[in-house]
Short mmCIF file of the C-alpha atoms (twelve columns), coordinates in Angstrom:
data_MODEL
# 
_entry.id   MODEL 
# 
loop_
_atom_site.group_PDB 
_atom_site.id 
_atom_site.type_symbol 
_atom_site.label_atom_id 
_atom_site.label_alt_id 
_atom_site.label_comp_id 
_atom_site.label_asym_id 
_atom_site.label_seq_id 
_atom_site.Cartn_x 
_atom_site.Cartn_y 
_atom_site.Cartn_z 
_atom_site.pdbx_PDB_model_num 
ATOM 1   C CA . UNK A 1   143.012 8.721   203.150 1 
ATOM 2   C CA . UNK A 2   139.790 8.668   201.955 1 
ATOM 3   C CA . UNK A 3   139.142 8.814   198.127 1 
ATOM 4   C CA . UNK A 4   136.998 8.821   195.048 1 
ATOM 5   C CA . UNK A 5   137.066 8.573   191.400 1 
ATOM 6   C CA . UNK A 6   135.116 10.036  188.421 1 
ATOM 7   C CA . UNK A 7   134.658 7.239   185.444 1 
ATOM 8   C CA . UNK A 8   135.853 7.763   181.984 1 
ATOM 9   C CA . UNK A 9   132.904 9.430   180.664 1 
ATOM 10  C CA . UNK A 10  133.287 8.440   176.669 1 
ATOM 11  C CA . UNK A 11  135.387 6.131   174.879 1 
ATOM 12  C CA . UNK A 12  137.302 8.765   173.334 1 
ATOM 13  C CA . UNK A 13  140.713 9.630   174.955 1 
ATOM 14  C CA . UNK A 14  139.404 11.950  177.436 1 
ATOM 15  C CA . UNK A 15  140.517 12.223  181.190 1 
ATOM 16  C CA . UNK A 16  140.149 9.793   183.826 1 
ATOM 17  C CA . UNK A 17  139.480 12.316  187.078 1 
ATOM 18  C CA . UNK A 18  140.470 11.162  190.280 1 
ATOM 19  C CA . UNK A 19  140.005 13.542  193.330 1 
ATOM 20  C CA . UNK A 20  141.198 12.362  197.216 1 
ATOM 21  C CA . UNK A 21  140.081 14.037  200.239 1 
ATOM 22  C CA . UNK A 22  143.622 14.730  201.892 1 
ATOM 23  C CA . UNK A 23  142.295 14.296  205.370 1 
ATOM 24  C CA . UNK A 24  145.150 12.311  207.355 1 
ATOM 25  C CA . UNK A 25  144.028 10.260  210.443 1 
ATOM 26  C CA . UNK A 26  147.283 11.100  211.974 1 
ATOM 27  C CA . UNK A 27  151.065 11.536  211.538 1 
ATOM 28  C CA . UNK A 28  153.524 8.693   211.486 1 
ATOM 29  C CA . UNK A 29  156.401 9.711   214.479 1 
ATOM 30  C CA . UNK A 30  159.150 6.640   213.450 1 
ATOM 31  C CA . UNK A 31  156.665 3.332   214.107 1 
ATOM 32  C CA . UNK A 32  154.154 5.063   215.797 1 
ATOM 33  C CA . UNK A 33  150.944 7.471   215.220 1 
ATOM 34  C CA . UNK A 34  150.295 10.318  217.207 1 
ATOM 35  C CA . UNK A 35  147.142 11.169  218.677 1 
ATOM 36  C CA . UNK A 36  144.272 12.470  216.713 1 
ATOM 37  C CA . UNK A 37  143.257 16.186  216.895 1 
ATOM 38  C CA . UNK A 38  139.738 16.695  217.887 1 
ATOM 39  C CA . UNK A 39  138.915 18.469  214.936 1 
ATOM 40  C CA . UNK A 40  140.268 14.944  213.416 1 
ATOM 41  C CA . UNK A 41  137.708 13.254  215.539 1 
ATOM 42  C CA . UNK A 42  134.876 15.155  214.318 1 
ATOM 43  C CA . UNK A 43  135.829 15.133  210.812 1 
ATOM 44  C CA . UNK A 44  135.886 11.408  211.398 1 
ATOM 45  C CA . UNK A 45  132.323 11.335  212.530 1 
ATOM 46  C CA . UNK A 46  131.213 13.084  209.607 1 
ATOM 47  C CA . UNK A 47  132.850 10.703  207.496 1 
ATOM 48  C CA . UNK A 48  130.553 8.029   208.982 1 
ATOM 49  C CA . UNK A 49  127.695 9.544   209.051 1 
ATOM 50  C CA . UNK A 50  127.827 10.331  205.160 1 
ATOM 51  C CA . UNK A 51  129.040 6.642   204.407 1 
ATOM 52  C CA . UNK A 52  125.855 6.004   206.833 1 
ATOM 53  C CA . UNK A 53  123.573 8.162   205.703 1 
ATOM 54  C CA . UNK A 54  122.789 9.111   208.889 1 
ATOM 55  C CA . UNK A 55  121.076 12.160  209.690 1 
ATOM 56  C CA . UNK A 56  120.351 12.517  213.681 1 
ATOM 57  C CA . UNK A 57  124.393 11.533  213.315 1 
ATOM 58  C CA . UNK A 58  125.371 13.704  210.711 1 
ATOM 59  C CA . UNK A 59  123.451 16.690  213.192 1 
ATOM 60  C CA . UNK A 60  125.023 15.285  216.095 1 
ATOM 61  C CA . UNK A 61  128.787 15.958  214.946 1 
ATOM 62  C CA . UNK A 62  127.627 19.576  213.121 1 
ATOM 63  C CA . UNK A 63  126.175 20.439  216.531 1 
ATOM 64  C CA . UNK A 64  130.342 20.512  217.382 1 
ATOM 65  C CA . UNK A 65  130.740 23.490  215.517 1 
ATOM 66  C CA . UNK A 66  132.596 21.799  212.485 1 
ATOM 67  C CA . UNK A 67  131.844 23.857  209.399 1 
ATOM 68  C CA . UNK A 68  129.691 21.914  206.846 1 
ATOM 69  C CA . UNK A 69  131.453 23.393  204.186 1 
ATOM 70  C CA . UNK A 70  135.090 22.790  204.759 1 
ATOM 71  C CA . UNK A 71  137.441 21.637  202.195 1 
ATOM 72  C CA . UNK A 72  140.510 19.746  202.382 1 
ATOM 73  C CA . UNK A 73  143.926 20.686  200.707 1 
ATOM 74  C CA . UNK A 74  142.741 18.802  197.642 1 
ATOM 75  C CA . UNK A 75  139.424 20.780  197.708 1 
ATOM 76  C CA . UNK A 76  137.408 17.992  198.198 1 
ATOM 77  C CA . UNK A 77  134.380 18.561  200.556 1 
ATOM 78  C CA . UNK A 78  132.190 16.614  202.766 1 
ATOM 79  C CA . UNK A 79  129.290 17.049  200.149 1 
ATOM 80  C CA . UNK A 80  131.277 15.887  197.329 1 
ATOM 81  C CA . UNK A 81  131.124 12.897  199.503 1 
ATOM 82  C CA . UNK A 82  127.821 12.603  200.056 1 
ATOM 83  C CA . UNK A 83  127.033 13.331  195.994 1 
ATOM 84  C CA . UNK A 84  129.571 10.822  194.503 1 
ATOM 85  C CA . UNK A 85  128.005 7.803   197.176 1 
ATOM 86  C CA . UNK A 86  124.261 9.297   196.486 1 
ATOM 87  C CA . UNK A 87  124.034 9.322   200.175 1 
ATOM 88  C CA . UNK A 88  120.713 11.687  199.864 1 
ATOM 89  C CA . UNK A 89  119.809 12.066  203.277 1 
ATOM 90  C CA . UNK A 90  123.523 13.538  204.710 1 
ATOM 91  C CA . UNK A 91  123.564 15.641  201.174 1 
ATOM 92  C CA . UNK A 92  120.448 17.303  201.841 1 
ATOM 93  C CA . UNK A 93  121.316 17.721  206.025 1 
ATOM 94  C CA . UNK A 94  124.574 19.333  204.866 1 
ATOM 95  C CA . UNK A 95  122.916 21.661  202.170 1 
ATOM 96  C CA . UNK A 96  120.872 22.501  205.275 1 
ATOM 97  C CA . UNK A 97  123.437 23.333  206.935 1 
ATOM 98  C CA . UNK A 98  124.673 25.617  204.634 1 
ATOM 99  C CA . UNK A 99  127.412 23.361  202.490 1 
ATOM 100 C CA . UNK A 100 128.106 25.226  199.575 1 
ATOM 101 C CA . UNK A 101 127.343 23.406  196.358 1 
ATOM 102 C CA . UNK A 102 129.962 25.044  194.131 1 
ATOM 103 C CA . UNK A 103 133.273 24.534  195.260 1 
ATOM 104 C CA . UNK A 104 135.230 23.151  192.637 1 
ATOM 105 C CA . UNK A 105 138.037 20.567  193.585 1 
ATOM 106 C CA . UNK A 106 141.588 21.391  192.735 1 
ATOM 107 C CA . UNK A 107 141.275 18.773  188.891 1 
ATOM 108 C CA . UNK A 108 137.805 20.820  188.461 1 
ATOM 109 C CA . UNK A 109 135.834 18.531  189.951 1 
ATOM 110 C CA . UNK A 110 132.156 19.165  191.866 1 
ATOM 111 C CA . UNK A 111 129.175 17.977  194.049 1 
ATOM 112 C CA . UNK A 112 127.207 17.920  190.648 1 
ATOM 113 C CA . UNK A 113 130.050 15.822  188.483 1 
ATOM 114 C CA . UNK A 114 130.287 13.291  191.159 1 
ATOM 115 C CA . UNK A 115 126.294 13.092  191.692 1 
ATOM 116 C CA . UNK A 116 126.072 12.280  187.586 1 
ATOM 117 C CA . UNK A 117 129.130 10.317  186.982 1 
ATOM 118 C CA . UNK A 118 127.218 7.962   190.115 1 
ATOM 119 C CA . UNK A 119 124.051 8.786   187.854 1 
ATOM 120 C CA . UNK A 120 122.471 9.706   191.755 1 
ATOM 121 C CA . UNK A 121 119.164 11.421  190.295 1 
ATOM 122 C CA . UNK A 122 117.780 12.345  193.499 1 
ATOM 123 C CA . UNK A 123 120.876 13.734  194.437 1 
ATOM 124 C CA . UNK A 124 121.424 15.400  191.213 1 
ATOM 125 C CA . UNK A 125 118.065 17.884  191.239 1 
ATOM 126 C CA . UNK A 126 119.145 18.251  194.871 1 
ATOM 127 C CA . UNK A 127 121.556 19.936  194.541 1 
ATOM 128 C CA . UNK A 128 120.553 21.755  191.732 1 
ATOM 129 C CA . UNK A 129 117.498 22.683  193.969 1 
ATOM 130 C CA . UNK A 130 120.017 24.080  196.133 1 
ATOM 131 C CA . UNK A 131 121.698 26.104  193.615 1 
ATOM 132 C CA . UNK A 132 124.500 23.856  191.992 1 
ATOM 133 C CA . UNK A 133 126.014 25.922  189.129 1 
ATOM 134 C CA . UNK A 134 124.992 23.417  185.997 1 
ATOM 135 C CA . UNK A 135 127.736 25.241  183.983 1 
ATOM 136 C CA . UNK A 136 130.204 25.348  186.354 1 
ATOM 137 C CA . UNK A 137 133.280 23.010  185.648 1 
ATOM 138 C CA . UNK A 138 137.192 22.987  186.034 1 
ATOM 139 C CA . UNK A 139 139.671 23.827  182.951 1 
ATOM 140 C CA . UNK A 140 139.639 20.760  180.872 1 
ATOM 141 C CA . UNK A 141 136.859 19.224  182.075 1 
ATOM 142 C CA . UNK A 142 133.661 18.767  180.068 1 
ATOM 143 C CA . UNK A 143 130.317 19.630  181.082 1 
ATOM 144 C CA . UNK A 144 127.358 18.557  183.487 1 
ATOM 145 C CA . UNK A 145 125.395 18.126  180.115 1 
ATOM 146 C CA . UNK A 146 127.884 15.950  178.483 1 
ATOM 147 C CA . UNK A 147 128.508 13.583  181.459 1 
ATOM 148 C CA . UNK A 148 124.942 13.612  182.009 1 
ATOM 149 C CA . UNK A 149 124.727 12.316  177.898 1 
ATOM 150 C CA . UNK A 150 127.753 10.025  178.971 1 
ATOM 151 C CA . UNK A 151 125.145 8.777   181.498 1 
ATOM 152 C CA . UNK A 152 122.180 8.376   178.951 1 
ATOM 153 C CA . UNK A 153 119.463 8.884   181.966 1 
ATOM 154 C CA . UNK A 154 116.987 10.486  180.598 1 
ATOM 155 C CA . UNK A 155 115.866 12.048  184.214 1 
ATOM 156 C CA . UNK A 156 119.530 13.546  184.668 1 
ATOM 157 C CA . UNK A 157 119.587 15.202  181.093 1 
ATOM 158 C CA . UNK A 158 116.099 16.758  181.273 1 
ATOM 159 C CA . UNK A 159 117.247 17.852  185.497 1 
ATOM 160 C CA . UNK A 160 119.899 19.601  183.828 1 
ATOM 161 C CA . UNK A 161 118.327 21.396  180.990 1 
ATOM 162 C CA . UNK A 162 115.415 22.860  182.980 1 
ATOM 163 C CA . UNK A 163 118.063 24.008  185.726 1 
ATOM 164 C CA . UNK A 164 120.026 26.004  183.058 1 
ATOM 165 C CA . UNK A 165 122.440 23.704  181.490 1 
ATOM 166 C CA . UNK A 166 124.356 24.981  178.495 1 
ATOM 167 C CA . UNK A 167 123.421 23.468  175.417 1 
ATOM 168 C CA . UNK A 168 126.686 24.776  173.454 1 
ATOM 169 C CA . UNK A 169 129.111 23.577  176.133 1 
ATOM 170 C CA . UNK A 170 131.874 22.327  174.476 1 
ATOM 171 C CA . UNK A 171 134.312 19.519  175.523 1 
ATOM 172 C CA . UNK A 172 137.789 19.039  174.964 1 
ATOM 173 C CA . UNK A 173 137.533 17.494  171.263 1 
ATOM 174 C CA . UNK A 174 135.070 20.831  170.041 1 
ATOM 175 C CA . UNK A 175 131.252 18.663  170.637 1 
ATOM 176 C CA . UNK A 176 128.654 20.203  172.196 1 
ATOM 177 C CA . UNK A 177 126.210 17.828  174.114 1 
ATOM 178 C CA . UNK A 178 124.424 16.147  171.179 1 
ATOM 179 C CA . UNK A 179 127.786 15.452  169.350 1 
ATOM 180 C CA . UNK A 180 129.013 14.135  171.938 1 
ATOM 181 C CA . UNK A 181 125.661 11.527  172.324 1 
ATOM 182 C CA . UNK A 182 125.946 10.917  168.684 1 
ATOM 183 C CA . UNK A 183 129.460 9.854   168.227 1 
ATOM 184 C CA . UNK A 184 129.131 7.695   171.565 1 
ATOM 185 C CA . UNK A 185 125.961 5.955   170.531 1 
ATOM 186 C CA . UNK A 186 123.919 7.189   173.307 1 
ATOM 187 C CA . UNK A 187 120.665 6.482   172.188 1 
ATOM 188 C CA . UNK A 188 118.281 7.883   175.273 1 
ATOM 189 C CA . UNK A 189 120.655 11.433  175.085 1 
ATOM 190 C CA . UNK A 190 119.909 11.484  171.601 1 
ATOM 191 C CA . UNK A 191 116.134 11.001  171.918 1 
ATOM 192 C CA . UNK A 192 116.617 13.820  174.764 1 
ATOM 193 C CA . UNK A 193 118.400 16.136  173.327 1 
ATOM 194 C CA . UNK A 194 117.775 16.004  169.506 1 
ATOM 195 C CA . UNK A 195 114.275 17.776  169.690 1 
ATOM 196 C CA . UNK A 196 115.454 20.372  171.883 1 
ATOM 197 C CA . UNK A 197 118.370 21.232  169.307 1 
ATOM 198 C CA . UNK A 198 116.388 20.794  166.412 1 
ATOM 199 C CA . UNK A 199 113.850 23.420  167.885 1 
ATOM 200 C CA . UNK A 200 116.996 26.064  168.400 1 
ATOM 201 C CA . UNK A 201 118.767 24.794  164.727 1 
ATOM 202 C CA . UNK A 202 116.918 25.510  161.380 1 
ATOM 203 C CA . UNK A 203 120.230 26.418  158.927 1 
ATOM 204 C CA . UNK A 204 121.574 22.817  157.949 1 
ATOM 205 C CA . UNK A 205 119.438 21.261  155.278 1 
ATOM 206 C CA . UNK A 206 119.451 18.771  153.077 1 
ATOM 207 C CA . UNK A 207 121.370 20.178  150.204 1 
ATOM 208 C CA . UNK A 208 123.600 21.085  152.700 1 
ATOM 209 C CA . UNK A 209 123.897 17.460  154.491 1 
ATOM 210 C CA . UNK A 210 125.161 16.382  151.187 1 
ATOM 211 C CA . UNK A 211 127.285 19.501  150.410 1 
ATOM 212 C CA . UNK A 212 129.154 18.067  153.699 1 
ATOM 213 C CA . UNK A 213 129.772 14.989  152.412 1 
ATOM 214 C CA . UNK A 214 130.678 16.125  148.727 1 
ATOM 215 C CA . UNK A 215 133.135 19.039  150.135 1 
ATOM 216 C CA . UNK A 216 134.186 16.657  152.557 1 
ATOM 217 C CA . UNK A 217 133.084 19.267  155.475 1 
ATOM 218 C CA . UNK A 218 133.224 16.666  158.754 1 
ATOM 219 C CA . UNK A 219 131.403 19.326  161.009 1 
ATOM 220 C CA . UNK A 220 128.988 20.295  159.396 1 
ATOM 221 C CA . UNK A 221 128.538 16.390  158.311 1 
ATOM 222 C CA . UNK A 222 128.486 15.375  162.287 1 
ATOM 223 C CA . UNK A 223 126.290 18.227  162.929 1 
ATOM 224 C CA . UNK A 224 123.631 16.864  160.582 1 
ATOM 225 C CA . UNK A 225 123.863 13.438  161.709 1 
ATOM 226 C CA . UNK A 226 123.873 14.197  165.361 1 
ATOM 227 C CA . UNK A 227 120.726 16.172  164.417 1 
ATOM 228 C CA . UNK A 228 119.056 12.961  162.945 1 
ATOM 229 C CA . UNK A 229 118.999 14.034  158.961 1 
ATOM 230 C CA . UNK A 230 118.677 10.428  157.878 1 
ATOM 231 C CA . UNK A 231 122.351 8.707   156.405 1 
ATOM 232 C CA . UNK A 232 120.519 6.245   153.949 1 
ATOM 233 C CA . UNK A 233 117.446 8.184   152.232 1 
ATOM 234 C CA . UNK A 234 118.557 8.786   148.380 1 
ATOM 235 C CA . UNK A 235 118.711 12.427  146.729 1 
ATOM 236 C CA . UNK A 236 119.424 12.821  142.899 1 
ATOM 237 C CA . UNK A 237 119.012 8.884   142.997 1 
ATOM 238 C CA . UNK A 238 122.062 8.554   144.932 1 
ATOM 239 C CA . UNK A 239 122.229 7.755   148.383 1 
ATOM 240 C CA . UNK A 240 124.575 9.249   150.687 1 
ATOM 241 C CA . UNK A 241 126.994 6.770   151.361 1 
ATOM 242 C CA . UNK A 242 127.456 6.529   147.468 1 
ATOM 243 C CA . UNK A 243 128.327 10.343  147.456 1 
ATOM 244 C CA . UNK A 244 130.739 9.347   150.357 1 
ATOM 245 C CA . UNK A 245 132.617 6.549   148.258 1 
ATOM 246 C CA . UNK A 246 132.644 8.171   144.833 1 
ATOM 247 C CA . UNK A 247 134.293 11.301  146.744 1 
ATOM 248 C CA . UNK A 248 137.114 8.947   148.574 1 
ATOM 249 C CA . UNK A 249 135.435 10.520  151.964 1 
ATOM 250 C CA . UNK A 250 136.383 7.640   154.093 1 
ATOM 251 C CA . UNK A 251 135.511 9.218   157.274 1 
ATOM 252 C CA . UNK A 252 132.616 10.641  156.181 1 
ATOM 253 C CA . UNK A 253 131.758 6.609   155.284 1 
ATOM 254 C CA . UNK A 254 132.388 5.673   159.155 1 
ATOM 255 C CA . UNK A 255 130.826 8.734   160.109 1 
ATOM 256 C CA . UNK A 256 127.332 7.467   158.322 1 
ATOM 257 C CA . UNK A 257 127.914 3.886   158.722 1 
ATOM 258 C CA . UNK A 258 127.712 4.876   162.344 1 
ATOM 259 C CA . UNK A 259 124.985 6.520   161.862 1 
ATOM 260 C CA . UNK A 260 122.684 3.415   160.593 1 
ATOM 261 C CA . UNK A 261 124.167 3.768   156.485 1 
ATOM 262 C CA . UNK A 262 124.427 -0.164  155.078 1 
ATOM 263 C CA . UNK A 263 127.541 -0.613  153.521 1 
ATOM 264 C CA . UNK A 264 125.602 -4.209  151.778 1 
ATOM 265 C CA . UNK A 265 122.170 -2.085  150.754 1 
ATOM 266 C CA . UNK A 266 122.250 -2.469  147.125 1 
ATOM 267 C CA . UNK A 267 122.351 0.361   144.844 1 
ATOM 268 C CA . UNK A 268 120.151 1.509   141.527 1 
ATOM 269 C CA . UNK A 269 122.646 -0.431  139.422 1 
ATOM 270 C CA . UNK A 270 122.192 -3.765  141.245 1 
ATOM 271 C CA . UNK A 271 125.585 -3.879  143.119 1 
ATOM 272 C CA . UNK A 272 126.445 -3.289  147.063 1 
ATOM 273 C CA . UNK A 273 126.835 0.032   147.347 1 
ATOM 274 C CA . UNK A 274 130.893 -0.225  148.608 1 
ATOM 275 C CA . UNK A 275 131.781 -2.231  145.450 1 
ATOM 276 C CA . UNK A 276 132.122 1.611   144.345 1 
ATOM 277 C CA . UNK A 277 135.005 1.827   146.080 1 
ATOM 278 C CA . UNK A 278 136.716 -1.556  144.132 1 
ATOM 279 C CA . UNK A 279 137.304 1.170   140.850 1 
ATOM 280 C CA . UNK A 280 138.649 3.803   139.865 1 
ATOM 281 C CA . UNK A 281 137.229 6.587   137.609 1 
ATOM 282 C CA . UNK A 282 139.517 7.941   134.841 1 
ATOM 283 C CA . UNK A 283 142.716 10.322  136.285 1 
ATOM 284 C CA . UNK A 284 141.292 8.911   140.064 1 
ATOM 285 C CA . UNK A 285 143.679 6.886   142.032 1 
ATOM 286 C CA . UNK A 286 143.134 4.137   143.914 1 
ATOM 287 C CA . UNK A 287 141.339 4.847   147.489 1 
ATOM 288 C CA . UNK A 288 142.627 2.150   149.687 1 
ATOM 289 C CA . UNK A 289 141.539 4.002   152.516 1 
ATOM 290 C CA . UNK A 290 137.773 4.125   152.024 1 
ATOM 291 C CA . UNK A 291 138.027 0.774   150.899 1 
ATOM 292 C CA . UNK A 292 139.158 -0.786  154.558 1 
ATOM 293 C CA . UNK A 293 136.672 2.081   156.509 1 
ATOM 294 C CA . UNK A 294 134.355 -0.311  154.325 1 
ATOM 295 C CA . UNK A 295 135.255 -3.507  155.201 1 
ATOM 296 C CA . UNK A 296 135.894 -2.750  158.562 1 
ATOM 297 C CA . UNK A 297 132.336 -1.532  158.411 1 
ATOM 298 C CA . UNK A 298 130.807 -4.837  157.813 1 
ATOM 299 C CA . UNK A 299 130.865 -5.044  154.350 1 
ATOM 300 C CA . UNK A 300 130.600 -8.567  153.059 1 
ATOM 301 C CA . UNK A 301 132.490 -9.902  150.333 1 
ATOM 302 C CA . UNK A 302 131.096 -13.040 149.929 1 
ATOM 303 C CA . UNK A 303 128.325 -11.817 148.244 1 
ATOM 304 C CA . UNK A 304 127.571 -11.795 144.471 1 
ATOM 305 C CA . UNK A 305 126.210 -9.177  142.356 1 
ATOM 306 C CA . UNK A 306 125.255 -9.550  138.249 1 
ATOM 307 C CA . UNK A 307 127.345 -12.838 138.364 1 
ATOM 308 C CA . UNK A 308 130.126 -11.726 140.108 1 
ATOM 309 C CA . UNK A 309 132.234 -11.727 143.031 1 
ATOM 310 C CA . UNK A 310 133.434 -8.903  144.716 1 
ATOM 311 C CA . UNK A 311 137.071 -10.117 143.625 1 
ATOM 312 C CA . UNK A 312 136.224 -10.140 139.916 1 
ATOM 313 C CA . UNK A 313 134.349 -7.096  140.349 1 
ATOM 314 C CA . UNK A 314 137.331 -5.294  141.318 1 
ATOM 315 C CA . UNK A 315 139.148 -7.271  138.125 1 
ATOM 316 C CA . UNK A 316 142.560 -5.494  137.911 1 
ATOM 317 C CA . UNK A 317 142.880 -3.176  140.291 1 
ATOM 318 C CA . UNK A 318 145.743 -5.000  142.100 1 
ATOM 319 C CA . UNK A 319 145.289 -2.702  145.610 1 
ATOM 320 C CA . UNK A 320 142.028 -3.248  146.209 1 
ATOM 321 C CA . UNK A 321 142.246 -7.339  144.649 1 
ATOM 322 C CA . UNK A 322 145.297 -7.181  148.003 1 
ATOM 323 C CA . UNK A 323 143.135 -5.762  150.594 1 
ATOM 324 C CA . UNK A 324 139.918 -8.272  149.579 1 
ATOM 325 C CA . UNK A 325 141.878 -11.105 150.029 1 
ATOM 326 C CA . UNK A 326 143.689 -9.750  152.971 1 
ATOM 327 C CA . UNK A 327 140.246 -10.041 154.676 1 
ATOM 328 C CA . UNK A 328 139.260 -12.955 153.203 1 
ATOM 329 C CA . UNK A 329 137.828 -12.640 150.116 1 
ATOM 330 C CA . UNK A 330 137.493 -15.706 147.763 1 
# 
């Protein structure tokens, strides 16, 4: 049995696909095999011609008669072969030969998945050449685009776009695309995609970047941030990761710590800007959760501020004096 598999494409809990072609060599009769069927022979020598490369043999066994196209019981097909091992010269003799570029394995999987996940770019525009569907993927499955951001090649992304990729594809979690590249740190995507979004997007602005993070509004907060609107620049004086803290938004902290926000950048009153989240305001209670998205977001309590330490700062607030010390705080 020959198979393949597609590799986890983010490091979110998303699918590992694995797709086999079901081809069997032969039967086992008690100890022994029975003789191969000639269409088993042939489908042999295509085998080796793909794992080859080899076009004059590749030619040689389609001369037989042996559709190009065929698929297995798993729906795997010789050219999903040839696009997951980038074999360029047996995809582009079987595309000749009429292979049809949009079957869709039985776990959703096709040609143009397996040519990105193996980040093949020759292979990739290929087959898009040869009319690969960009948009067409099994139930479940995320996009071309995204696995192509999952990639971060540049070359794939832009092969995609031009040959129709949908830009609002969404995956399993809700993200289009640029989410997606955002929230996974890939930095070429980003630089791909976020001036062809920006060109489509004009309704989130600043006042409303920092309505997201006041209102708590995690879309619309992602969104802007996957955009590029800028997680440290100040607005009423404030900066946004101060709007974050004061509000007890702790994911809206990771969300701009991840996106380049200092947790130890020191704000207008000459204190890191999470010691805002050692006290409470009047008829506030403690926020023990924003407090550890903070610490586990680098923020360094060794340092001193207006002659104190981050445990006197936080003077009687028992919780947060607890979680300091719990990660080491002196």
């Amino acid at each position: 049995m020959l198979g393949f598999t597609l590799k986890r494409y983010s490091c979110y809990a998303f699918i590992l696909l694995t797709i086999f072609f079901a081809h069997q060599t032969g039967r086992a009769q008690s100890t022994e095999k029975s003789a191969k069927r000639p269409e088993d022979i042939v489908l042999d020598q295509l085998i080796a011609a793909i794992d080859k490369d080899d076009r004059a043999l590749l030619l040689e066994a389609l001369a037989t008669g042996f559709p190009a196209d065929v698929v297995d019981s798993s729906g795997g097909t010789l050219l999903m072969q040839a696009a997951r091992a980038g074999k360029i010269n047996a995809l582009r003799t079987l595309l000749q030969a009429d292979a049809d570029p949009n079957v869709v394995a039985a776990n959703g999987v096709t040609a143009l998945l397996l040519a990105i996940n193996g980040e093949h770019v020759e292979t990739v525009t290929s087959l898009l050449a040869n009319g690969a569907d960009p948009n067409l993927r099994g139930s479940g499955l995320p996009s071309a685009l995204t696995y192509a951001a999952a990639s971060d090649n540049s070359l794939i992304i832009s092969a995609l776009i031009k040959g129709g990729a949908d830009l609002n594809a969404k995956d399993q979690r809700g993200y289009d695309p640029l989410e997606f590249a955002f929230l996974n740190k890939k930095s070429t995507a980003l630089k791909v995609l976020r001036p062809i979004y920006r060109q489509r997007e004009n309704t989130i602005t600043n006042e409303a970047f920092f309505d997201a993070i006041t209102s708590k509004n995690d879309a619309v907060l992602i969104r802007s941030l996957a955009l590029g609107f800028d997680p440290v620049a100040a607005i009423g004086g404030k900066m946004p990761l101060e709007i974050a803290i004061a509000g007890g938004h702790s994911k809206g902290v990771a969300l701009l710590v991840h996106a380049g926000a200092n947790v130890n950048q020191m704000s207008k009153k000459g204190i890191p800007v999470w010691w805002a989240a050692l006290q409470t305001k009047k008829n506030q209670s403690f926020d023990a959760a924003t407090l550890k998205t903070l610490l586990r977001s680098g923020a360094d309590t060794s340092v001193k501020a207006k002659g104190k330490t981050a445990l006197e700062f936080a003077g009687s607030n028992k919780d947060a004096v607890a979680i300091l010390k719990a990660n080491g705080a002196r």
